[in-house]
PyMOL commands that place a pseudoatom at each C-alpha (Angstrom):
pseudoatom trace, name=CA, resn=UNK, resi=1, chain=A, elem=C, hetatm=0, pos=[78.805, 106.913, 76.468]
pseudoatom trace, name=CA, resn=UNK, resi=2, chain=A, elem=C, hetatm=0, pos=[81.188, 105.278, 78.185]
pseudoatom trace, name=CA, resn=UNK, resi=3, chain=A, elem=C, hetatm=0, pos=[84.198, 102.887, 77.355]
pseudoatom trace, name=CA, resn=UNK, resi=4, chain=A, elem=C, hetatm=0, pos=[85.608, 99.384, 79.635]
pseudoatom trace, name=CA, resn=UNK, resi=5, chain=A, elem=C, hetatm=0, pos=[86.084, 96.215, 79.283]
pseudoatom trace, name=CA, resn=UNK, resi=6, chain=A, elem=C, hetatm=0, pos=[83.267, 93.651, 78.129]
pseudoatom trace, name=CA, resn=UNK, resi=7, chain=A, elem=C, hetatm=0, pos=[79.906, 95.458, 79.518]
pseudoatom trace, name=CA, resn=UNK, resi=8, chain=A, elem=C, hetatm=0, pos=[78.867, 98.970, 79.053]
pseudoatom trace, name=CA, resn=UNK, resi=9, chain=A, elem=C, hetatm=0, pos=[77.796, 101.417, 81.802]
pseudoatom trace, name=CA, resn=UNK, resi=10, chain=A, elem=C, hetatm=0, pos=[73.793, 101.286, 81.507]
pseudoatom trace, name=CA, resn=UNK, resi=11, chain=A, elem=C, hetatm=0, pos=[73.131, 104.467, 80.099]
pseudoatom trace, name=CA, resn=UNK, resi=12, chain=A, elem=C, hetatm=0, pos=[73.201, 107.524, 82.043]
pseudoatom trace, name=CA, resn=UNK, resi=13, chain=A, elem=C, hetatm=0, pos=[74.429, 105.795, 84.996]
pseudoatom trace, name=CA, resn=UNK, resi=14, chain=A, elem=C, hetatm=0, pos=[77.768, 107.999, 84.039]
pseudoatom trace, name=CA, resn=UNK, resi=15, chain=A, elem=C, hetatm=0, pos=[76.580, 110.939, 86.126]
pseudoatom trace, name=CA, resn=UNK, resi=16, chain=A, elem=C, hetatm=0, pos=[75.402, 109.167, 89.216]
pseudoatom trace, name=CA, resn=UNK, resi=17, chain=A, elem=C, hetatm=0, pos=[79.096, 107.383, 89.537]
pseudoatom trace, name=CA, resn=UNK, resi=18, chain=A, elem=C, hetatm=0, pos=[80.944, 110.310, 89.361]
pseudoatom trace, name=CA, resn=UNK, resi=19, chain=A, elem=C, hetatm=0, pos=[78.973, 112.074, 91.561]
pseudoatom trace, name=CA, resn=UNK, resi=20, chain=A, elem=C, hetatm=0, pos=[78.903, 109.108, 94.271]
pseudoatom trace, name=CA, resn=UNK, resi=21, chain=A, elem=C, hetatm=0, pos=[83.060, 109.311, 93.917]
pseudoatom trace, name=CA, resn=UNK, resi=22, chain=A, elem=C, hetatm=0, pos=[82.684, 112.573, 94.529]
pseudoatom trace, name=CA, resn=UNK, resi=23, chain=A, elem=C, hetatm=0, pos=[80.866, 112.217, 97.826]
pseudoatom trace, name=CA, resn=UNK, resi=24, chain=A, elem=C, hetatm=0, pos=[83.547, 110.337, 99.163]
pseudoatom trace, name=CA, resn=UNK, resi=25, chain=A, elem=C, hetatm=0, pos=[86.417, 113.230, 98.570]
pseudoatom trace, name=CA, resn=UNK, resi=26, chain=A, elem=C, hetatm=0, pos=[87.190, 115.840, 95.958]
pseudoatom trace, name=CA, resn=UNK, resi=27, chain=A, elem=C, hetatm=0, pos=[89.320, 114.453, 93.636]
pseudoatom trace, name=CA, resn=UNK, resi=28, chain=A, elem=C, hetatm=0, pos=[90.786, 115.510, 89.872]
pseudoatom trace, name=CA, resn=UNK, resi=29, chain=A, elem=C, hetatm=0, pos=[89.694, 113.944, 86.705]
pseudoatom trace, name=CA, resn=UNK, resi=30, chain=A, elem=C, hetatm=0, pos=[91.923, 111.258, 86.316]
pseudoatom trace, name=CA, resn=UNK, resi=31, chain=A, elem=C, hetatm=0, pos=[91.558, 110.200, 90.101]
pseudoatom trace, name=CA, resn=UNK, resi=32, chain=A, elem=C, hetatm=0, pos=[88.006, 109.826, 89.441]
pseudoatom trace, name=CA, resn=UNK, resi=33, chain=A, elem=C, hetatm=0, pos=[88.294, 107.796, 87.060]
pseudoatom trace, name=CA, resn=UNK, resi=34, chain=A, elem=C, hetatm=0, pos=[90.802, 105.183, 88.316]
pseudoatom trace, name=CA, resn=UNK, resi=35, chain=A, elem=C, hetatm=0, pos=[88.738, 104.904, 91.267]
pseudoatom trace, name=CA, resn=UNK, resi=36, chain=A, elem=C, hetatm=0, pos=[85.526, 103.782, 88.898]
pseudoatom trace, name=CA, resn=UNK, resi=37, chain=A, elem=C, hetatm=0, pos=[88.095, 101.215, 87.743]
pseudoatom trace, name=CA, resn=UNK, resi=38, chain=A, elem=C, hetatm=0, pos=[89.289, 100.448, 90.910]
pseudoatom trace, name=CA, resn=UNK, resi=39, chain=A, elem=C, hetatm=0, pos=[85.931, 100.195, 92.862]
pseudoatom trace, name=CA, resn=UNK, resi=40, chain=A, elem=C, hetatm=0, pos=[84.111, 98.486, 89.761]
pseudoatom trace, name=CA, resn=UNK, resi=41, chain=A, elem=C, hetatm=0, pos=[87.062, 96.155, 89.858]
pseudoatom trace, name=CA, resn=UNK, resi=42, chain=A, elem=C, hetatm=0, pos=[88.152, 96.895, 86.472]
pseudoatom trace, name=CA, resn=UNK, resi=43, chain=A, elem=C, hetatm=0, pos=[84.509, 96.779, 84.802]
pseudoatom trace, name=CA, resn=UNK, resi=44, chain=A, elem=C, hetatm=0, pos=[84.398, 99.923, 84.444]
pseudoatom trace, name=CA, resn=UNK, resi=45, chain=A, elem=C, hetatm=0, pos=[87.132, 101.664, 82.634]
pseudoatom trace, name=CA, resn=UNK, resi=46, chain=A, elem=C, hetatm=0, pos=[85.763, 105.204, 81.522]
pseudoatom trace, name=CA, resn=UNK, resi=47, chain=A, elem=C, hetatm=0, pos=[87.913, 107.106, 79.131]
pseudoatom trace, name=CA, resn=UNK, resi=48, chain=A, elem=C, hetatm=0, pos=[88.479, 110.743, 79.414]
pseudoatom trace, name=CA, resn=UNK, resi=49, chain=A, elem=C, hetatm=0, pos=[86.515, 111.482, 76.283]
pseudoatom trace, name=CA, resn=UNK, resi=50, chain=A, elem=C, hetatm=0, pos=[83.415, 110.511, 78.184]
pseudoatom trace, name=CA, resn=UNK, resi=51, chain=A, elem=C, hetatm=0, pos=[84.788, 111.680, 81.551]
pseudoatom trace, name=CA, resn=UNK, resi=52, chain=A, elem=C, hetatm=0, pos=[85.297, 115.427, 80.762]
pseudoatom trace, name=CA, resn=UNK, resi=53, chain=A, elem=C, hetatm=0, pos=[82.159, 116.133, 79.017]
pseudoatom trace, name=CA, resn=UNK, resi=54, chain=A, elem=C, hetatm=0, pos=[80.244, 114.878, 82.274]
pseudoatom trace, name=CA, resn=UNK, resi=55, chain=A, elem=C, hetatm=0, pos=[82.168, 117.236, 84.536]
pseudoatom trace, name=CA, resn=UNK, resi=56, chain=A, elem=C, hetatm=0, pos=[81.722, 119.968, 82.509]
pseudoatom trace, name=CA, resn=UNK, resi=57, chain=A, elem=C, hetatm=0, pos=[78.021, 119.475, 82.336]
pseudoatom trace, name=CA, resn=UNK, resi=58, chain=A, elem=C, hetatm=0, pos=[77.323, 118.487, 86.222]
pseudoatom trace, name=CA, resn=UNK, resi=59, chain=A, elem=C, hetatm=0, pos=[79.541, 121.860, 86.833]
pseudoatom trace, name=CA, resn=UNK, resi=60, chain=A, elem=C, hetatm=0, pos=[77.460, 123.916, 84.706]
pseudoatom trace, name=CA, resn=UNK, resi=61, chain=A, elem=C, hetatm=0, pos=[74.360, 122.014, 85.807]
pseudoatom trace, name=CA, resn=UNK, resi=62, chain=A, elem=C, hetatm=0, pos=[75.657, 123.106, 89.857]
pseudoatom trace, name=CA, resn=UNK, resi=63, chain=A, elem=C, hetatm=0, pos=[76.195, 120.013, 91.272]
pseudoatom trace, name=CA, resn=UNK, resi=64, chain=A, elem=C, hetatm=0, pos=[80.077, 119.911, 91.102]
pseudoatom trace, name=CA, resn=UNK, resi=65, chain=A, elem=C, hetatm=0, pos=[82.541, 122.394, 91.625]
pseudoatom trace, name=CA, resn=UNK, resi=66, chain=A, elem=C, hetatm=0, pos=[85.945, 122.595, 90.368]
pseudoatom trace, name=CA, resn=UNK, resi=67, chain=A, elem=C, hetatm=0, pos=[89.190, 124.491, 91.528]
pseudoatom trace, name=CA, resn=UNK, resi=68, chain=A, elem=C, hetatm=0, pos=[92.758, 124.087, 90.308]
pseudoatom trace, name=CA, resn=UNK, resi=69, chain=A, elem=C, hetatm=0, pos=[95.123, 122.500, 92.677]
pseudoatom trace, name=CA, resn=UNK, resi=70, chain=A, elem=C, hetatm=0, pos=[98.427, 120.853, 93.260]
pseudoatom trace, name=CA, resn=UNK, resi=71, chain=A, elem=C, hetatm=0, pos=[98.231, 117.085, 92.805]
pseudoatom trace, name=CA, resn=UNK, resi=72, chain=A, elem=C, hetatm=0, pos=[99.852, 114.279, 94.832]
pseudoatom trace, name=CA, resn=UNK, resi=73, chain=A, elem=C, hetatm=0, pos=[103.137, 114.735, 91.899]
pseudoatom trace, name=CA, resn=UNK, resi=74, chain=A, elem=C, hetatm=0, pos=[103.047, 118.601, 92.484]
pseudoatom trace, name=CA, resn=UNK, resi=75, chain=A, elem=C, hetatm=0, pos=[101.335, 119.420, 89.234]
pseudoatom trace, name=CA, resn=UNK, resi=76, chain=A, elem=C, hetatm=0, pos=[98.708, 121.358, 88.245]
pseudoatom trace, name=CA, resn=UNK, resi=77, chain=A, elem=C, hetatm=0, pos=[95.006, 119.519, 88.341]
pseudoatom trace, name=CA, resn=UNK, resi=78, chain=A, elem=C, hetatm=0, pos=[91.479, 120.395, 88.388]
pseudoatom trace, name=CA, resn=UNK, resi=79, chain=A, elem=C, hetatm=0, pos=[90.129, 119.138, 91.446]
pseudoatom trace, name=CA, resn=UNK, resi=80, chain=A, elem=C, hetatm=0, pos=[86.036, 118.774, 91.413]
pseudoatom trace, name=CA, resn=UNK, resi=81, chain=A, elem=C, hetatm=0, pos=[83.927, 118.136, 94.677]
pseudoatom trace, name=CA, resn=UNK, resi=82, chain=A, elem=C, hetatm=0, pos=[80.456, 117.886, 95.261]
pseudoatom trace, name=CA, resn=UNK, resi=83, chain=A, elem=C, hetatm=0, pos=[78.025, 121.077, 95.834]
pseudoatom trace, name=CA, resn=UNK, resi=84, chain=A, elem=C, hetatm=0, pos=[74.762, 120.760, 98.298]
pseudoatom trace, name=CA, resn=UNK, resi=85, chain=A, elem=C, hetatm=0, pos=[73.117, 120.233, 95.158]
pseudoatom trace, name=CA, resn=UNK, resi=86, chain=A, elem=C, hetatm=0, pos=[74.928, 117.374, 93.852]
pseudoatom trace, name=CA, resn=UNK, resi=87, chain=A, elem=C, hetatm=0, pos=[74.597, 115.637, 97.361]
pseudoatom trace, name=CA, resn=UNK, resi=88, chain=A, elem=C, hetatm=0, pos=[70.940, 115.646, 96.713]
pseudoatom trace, name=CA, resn=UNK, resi=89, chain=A, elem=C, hetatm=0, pos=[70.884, 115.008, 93.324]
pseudoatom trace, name=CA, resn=UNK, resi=90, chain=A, elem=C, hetatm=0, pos=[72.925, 111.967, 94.032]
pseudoatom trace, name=CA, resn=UNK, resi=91, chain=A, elem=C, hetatm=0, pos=[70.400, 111.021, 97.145]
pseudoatom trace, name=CA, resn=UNK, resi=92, chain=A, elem=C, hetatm=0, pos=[67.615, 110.914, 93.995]
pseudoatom trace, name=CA, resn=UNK, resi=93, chain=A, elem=C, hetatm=0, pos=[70.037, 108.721, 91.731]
pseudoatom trace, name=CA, resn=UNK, resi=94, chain=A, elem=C, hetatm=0, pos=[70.847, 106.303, 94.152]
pseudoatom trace, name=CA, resn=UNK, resi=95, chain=A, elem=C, hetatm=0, pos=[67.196, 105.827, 95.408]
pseudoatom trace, name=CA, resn=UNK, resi=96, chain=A, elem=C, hetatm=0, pos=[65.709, 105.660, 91.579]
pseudoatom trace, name=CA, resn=UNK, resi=97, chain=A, elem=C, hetatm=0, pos=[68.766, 103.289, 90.628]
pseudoatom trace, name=CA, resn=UNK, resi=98, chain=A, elem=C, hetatm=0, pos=[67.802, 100.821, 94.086]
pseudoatom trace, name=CA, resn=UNK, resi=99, chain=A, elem=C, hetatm=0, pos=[64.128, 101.308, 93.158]
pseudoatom trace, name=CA, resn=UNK, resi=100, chain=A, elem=C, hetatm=0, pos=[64.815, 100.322, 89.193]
pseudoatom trace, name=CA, resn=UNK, resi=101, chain=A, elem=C, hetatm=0, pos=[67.247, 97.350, 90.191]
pseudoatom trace, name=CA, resn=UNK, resi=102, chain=A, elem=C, hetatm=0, pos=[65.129, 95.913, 92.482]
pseudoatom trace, name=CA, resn=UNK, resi=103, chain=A, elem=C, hetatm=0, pos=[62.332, 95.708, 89.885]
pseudoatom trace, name=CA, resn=UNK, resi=104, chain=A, elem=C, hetatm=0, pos=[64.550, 94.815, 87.311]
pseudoatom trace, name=CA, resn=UNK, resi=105, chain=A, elem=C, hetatm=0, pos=[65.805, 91.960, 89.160]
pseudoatom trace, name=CA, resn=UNK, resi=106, chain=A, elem=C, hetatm=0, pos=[62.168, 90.796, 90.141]
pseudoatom trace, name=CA, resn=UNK, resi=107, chain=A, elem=C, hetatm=0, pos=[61.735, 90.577, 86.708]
pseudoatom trace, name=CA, resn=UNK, resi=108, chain=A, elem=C, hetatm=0, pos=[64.499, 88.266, 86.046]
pseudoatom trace, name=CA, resn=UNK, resi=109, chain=A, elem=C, hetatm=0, pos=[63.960, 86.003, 88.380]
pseudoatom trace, name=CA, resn=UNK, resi=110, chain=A, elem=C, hetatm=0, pos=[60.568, 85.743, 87.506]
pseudoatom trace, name=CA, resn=UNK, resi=111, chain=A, elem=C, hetatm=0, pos=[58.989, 82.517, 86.035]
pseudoatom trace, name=CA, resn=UNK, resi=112, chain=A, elem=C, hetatm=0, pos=[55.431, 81.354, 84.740]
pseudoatom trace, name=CA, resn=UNK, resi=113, chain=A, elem=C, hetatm=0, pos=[54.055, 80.263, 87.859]
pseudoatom trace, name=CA, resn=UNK, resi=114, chain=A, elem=C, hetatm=0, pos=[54.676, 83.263, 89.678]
pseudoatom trace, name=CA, resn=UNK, resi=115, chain=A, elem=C, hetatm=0, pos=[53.197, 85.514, 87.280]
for i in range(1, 115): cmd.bond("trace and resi %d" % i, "trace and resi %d" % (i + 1))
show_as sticks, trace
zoom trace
Protein backbone atom coordinates (compact mmCIF):
# COMPACT_ATOMS: atom_id res chain seq x y z
CA UNK A 1 0.00 0.00 0.00
CA UNK A 2 2.34 2.13 1.14
CA UNK A 3 6.21 2.65 0.70
CA UNK A 4 9.16 3.89 3.74
CA UNK A 5 11.86 2.84 5.16
CA UNK A 6 12.18 -0.64 7.05
CA UNK A 7 8.38 -1.20 8.37
CA UNK A 8 5.25 -0.96 6.42
CA UNK A 9 2.15 1.09 7.34
CA UNK A 10 -0.27 -1.71 8.90
CA UNK A 11 -2.69 -1.99 6.34
CA UNK A 12 -5.32 0.46 5.86
CA UNK A 13 -3.94 2.66 8.40
CA UNK A 14 -3.19 4.91 5.03
CA UNK A 15 -6.57 6.61 5.25
CA UNK A 16 -6.74 7.35 8.92
CA UNK A 17 -3.13 9.31 8.64
CA UNK A 18 -4.04 11.39 6.02
CA UNK A 19 -7.10 12.26 7.33
CA UNK A 20 -5.60 13.04 10.98
CA UNK A 21 -2.99 15.52 8.86
CA UNK A 22 -5.75 16.84 7.53
CA UNK A 23 -7.41 17.81 10.78
CA UNK A 24 -4.62 19.79 11.68
CA UNK A 25 -4.75 22.22 8.36
CA UNK A 26 -5.56 21.84 4.70
CA UNK A 27 -2.65 21.12 3.01
CA UNK A 28 -1.62 19.84 -0.83
CA UNK A 29 -0.46 16.43 -1.64
CA UNK A 30 3.03 16.65 -1.27
CA UNK A 31 2.70 18.64 2.12
CA UNK A 32 0.84 15.79 3.38
CA UNK A 33 3.05 13.63 2.81
CA UNK A 34 6.29 15.18 4.15
CA UNK A 35 4.49 15.79 7.23
CA UNK A 36 3.78 11.72 7.60
CA UNK A 37 7.57 11.68 7.23
CA UNK A 38 8.18 14.34 9.36
CA UNK A 39 5.76 13.45 12.27
CA UNK A 40 6.54 9.56 11.90
CA UNK A 41 10.12 10.70 12.09
CA UNK A 42 11.06 9.33 8.86
CA UNK A 43 9.18 5.82 9.31
CA UNK A 44 6.89 6.60 7.26
CA UNK A 45 7.79 7.71 3.84
CA UNK A 46 4.58 7.31 1.57
CA UNK A 47 5.12 7.71 -2.11
CA UNK A 48 2.76 9.54 -4.29
CA UNK A 49 1.67 6.39 -6.06
CA UNK A 50 -0.05 5.38 -2.87
CA UNK A 51 -0.79 8.97 -1.80
CA UNK A 52 -3.02 10.06 -4.76
CA UNK A 53 -5.16 7.11 -5.06
CA UNK A 54 -6.21 7.68 -1.27
CA UNK A 55 -7.21 11.28 -1.90
CA UNK A 56 -9.03 10.56 -4.72
CA UNK A 57 -11.02 7.91 -2.99
CA UNK A 58 -11.63 9.78 0.57
CA UNK A 59 -12.81 12.79 -1.92
CA UNK A 60 -15.16 10.72 -3.72
CA UNK A 61 -16.02 8.84 -0.54
CA UNK A 62 -16.91 12.82 1.08
CA UNK A 63 -14.62 13.06 3.64
CA UNK A 64 -12.01 15.38 1.95
CA UNK A 65 -12.36 18.18 -0.18
CA UNK A 66 -10.02 19.57 -2.60
CA UNK A 67 -9.58 23.10 -4.28
CA UNK A 68 -6.71 24.40 -6.39
CA UNK A 69 -4.57 26.98 -4.82
CA UNK A 70 -1.37 28.91 -4.84
CA UNK A 71 1.35 27.16 -2.86
CA UNK A 72 3.99 28.61 -0.50
CA UNK A 73 6.44 28.85 -4.18
CA UNK A 74 3.42 30.55 -6.00
CA UNK A 75 2.46 27.51 -8.01
CA UNK A 76 -0.42 25.83 -8.72
CA UNK A 77 -1.48 22.89 -6.02
CA UNK A 78 -4.40 20.98 -5.01
CA UNK A 79 -5.05 21.77 -1.59
CA UNK A 80 -7.41 19.01 0.32
CA UNK A 81 -9.05 19.68 3.84
CA UNK A 82 -11.23 17.77 5.86
CA UNK A 83 -15.26 17.73 5.40
CA UNK A 84 -17.69 17.22 8.67
CA UNK A 85 -17.65 13.83 7.50
CA UNK A 86 -14.10 13.10 7.51
CA UNK A 87 -13.84 14.68 11.10
CA UNK A 88 -16.06 11.91 12.18
CA UNK A 89 -14.85 9.33 10.24
CA UNK A 90 -11.48 10.05 11.65
CA UNK A 91 -13.12 10.24 15.42
CA UNK A 92 -14.12 6.27 14.48
CA UNK A 93 -10.44 5.50 13.19
CA UNK A 94 -8.71 6.83 15.94
CA UNK A 95 -11.00 5.19 18.62
CA UNK A 96 -10.96 1.56 16.70
CA UNK A 97 -7.04 2.03 16.15
CA UNK A 98 -6.65 2.93 20.39
CA UNK A 99 -9.16 0.11 21.01
CA UNK A 100 -7.09 -2.51 18.56
CA UNK A 101 -3.58 -1.31 19.97
CA UNK A 102 -4.42 -1.59 23.29
CA UNK A 103 -5.48 -5.23 22.79
CA UNK A 104 -2.81 -5.89 20.60
CA UNK A 105 -0.34 -4.82 23.03
CA UNK A 106 -2.05 -6.88 25.92
CA UNK A 107 -1.39 -9.58 23.86
CA UNK A 108 2.23 -9.08 23.60
CA UNK A 109 3.00 -8.61 26.76
CA UNK A 110 1.21 -11.47 27.74
CA UNK A 111 2.88 -14.61 29.28
CA UNK A 112 1.74 -18.18 30.57
CA UNK A 113 0.94 -17.30 33.95
CA UNK A 114 -1.27 -14.61 33.18
CA UNK A 115 -3.32 -16.41 30.83
Amino acid sequence: MATEKQSGLVQGTLDMLILKTLALEPMHGYGIGVRLDQISKGVFQVNAGSLFPAFRRLERDGLIKAEWRATENNRRAKYYALTPQGRARLARAAKDWETQTAAISRIMRASLGEI
